[in-house]
C-alpha positions in Angstrom: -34.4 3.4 -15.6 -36.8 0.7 -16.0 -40.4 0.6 -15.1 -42.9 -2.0 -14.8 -45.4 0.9 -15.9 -43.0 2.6 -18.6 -40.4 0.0 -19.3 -37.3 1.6 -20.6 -36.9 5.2 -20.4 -33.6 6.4 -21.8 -34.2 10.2 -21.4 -32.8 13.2 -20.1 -35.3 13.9 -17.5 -33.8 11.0 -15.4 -30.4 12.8 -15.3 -32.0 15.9 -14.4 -34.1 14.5 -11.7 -31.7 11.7 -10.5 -28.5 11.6 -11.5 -27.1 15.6 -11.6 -28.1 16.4 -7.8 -26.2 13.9 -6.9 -23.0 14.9 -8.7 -23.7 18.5 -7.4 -24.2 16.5 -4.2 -20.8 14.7 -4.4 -19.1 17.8 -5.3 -19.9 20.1 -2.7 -19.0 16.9 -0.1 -15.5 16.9 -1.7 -15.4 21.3 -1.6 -16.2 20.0 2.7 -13.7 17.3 2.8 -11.4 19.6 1.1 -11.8 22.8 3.7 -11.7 20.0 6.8 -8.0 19.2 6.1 -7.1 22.5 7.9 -8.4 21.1 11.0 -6.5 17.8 10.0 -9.9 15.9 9.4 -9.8 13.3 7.0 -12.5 10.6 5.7 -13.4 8.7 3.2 -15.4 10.0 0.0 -18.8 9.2 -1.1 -17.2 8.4 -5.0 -18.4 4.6 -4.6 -21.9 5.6 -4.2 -22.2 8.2 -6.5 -20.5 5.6 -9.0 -23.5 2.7 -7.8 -25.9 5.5 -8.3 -24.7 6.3 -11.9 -24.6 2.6 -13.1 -28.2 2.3 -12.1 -29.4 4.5 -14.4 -29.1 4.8 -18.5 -27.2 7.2 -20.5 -28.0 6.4 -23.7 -29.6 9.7 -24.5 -26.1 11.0 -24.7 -23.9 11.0 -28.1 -21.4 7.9 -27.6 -18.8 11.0 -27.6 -20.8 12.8 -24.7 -20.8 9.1 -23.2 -16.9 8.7 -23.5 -15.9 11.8 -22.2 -18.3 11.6 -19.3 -16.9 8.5 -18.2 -13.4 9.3 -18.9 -13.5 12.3 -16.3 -15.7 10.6 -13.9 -13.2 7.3 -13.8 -10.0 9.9 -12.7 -12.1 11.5 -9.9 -13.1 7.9 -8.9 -9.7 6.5 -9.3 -7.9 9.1 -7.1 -11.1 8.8 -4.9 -10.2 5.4 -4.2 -6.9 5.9 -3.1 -8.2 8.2 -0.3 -10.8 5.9 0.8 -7.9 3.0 1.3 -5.8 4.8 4.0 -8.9 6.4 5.7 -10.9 3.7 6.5 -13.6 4.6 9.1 -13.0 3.7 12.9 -9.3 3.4 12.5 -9.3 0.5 10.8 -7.5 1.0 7.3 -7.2 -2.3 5.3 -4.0 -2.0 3.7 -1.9 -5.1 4.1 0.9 -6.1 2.2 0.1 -7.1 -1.2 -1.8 -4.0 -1.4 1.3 -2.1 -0.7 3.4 -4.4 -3.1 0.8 -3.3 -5.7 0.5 0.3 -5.1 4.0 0.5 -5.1 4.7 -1.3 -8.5 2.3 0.9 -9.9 2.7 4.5 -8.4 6.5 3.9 -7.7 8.1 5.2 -10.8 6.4 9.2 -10.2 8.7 9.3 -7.5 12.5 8.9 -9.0 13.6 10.7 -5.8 12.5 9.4 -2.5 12.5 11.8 0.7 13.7 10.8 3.9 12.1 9.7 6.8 12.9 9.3 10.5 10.9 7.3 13.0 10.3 9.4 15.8 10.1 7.1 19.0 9.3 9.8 21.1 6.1 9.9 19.5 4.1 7.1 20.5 0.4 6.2 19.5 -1.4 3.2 20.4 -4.1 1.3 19.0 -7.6 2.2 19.4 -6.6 5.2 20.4 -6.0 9.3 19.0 -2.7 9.5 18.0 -0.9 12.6 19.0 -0.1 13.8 15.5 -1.4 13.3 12.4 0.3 11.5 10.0 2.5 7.9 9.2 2.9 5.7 12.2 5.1 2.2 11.9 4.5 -0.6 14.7 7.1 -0.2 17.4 7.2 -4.2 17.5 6.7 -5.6 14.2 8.9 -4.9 11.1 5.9 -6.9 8.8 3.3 -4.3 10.1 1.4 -2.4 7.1 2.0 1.3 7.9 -1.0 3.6 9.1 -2.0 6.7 8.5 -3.6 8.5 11.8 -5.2 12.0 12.3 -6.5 14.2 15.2 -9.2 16.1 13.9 -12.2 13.5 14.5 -12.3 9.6 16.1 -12.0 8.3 12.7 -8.8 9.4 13.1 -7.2 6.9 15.7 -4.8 3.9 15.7 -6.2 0.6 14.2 -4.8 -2.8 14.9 -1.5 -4.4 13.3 -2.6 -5.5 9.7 0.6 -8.7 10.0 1.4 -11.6 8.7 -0.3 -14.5 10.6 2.3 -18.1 11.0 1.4 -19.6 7.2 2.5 -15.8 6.2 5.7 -15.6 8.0 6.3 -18.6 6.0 5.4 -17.6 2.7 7.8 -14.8 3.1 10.6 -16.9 4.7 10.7 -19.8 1.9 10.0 -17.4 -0.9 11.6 -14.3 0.3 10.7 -11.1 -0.1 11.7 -10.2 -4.1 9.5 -12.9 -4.5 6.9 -12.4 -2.8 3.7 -11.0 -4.5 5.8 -10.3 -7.7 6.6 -14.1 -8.7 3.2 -16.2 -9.6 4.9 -19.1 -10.2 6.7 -19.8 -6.8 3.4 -18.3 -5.1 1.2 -20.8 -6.8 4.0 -23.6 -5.9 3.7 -22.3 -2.3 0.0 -22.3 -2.3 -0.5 -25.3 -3.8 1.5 -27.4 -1.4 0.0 -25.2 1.3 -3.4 -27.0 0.3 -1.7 -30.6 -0.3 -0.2 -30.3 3.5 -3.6 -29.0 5.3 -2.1 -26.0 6.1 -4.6 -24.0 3.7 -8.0 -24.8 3.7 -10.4 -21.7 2.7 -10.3 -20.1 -1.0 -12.3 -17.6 0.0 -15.5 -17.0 -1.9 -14.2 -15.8 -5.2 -12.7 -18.6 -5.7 -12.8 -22.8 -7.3 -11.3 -25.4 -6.0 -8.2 -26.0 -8.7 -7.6 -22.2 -8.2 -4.9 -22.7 -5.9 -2.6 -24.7 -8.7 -3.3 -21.4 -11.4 -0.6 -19.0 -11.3 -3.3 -16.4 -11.8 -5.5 -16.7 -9.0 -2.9 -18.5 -6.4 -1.6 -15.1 -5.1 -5.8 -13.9 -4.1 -5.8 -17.2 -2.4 -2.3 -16.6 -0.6 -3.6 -12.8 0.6 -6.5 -14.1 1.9 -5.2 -16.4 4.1 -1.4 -14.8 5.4 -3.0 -11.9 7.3 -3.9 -11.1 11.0 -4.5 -8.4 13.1 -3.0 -7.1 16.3 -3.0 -4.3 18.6 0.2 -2.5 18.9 2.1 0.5 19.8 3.4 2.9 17.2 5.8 5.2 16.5 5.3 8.7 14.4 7.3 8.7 10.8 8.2 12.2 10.0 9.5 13.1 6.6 12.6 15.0 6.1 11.9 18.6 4.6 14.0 19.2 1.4 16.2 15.9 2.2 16.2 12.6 -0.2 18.0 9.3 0.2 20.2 10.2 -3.3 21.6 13.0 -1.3 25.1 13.5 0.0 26.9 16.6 1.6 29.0 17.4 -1.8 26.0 17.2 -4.3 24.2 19.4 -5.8 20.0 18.9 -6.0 20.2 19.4 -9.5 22.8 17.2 -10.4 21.9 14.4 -7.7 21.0 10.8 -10.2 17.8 9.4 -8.4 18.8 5.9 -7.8 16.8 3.4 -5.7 18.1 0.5 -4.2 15.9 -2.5 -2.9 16.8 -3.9 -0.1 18.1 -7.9 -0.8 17.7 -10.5 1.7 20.5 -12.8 2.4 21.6 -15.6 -0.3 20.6 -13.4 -3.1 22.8 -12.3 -5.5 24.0 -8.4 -5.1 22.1 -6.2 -7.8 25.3 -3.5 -7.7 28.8 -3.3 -6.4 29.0 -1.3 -3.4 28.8 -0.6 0.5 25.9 -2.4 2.0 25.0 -2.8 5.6 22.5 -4.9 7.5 20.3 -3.0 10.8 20.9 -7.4 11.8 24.3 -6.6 13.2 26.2 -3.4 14.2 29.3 -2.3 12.0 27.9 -4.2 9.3 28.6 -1.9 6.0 31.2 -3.8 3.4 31.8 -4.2 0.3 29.7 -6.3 -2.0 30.7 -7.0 -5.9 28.1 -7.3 -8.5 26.7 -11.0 -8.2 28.3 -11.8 -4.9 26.1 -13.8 -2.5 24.6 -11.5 0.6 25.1 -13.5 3.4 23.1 -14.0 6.5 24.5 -12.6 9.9 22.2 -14.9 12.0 21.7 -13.8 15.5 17.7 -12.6 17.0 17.0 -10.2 14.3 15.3 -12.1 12.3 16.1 -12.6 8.7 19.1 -10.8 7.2 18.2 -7.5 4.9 21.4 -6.1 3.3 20.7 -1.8 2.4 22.7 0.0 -0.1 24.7 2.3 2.1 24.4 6.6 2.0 28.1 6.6 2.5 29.4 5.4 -0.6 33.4 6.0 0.2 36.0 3.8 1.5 36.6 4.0 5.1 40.0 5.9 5.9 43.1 3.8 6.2 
């Protein structure tokens, strides 16, 4: 702490006083937020403030080992703190849109080699600004480039939020780049933005930002996310998770013998990543077979752009 009166003052006694209520503080919030879960109440944590609070006062009284280790713990409870606070944002507004998916998915997406099943239930319906009538993962009825959201009954923090989307200049990025592309190639995003700027149709940085950003492959794709988004009001539909059933699966398998495999889906005019059976929700009766390399085509038609899946059903159809 400093003092105009003291100056400095590295000492324990500011711990004591300060610093170790508040972790006891913190730590019986989290024992709450913990016990609330039974009554499907969910919220954010107080780890950001207790982390402000911390960097506002001096630890060097401590060893640099004591120092280490203190931080070292306190960074995992703040790192899995954070990804709480990003899916229950107060007010039923959580700001995840879809570069902060992308990201969390590149990064968390290997610890789970075996991905469960889901089904959308559509008689299930929530709305925005409202309770939904289930707590859990809800997908926009209307819009296939809606962020998911996760809703709970046990207090109004709970409800619906708006449609985080893609705004016009966003539906573009992801139509001219396509969807491998997007958020995982910095050099066609900064090509993108860069044009974007040339053409008018980007004007704002956003404040963390220079103006010359927009041509660097390392800060073109902050300046793309800030400017592709909008939000929406929509309805939604409940996702509910399959107990005990993955995608790898099939009727003749055995769980402990099943090879978790996942297959991206590949938008039309890319090359296929593995021979197979592949269908497209764009048109009905749509599962062939693809060889390695072969160009996905597009079906066309008011769906939208063509997605080719890799199909459950792996075997030829009967002659």
């Amino acid at each position: 702490m400093v003092s105009e009166r003291w100056g400095v003052r590295d000492t324990t006694a500011n711990w004591s006083t300060h610093v170790y209520p508040s972790l006891e503080a913190f730590r019986q919030s989290v024992v709450g937020d913990i016990a609330a879960r039974a009554n499907e109440d969910y919220g954010t944590t107080g780890a950001h403030q207790c982390a402000r609070m911390i960097s506002e006062h001096s630890s060097r009284w401590m060893t640099v080992e004591e120092e280490e280790r203190f931080r070292e713990e306190f960074e995992k409870v703040y790192s899995h703190a954070g990804k709480i606070d990003s899916v229950c944002g107060g007010g039923g507004q959580k700001l995840i849109n879809d570069d902060m998916m992308f990201s969390a998915w590149e990064k968390l997406g290997p610890l789970f080699p075996r991905l469960p099943l889901f089904r959308v239930r559509t008689d299930v319906e929530g709305e925005s600004g409202k309770m939904p009538p289930r707590t859990g993962a809800y997908v926009a009825q209307d819009d296939p480039n809606a962020t998911l959201q996760f809703g709970w009954t046990g207090n109004s923090d709970g409800r619906l939020g708006r449609a985080i989307t893609f705004n016009d200049l966003g539906l573009k990025a992801l139509s001219l780049l396509g969807r491998p592309a997007l958020w995982a190639d910095d050099n066609k995003i900064t090509a993108f933005v860069s044009e974007a700027f040339r053409r008018g149709e980007m004007t704002e940085r956003g404040s963390l930002y220079d103006p010359g950003d927009e041509n660097d492959p390392r800060w073109a794709p902050g300046i793309l996310s800030e400017n592709v988004y909008t939000h929406r009001p929509c309805k939604w539909y409940f996702v509910e998770m399959i107990d005990g059933e993955y995608e790898d699966e099939t009727d003749t398998a055995e769980p402990e013998t099943v090879t978790a495999t996942h297959h991206p889906n590949v938008p039309a005019g890319q090359p296929c990543p593995e021979a197979g059976w592949w269908f497209t929700p764009a048109e009905p009766d749509s599962r062939r077979w693809f060889k390695q390399g072969e160009a996905m085509p597009s079906v066309g038609g008011d769906y939208g752009q063509t997605f080719w899946q890799w199909s459950p059903d792996q075997s030829a159809p009967a002659s």
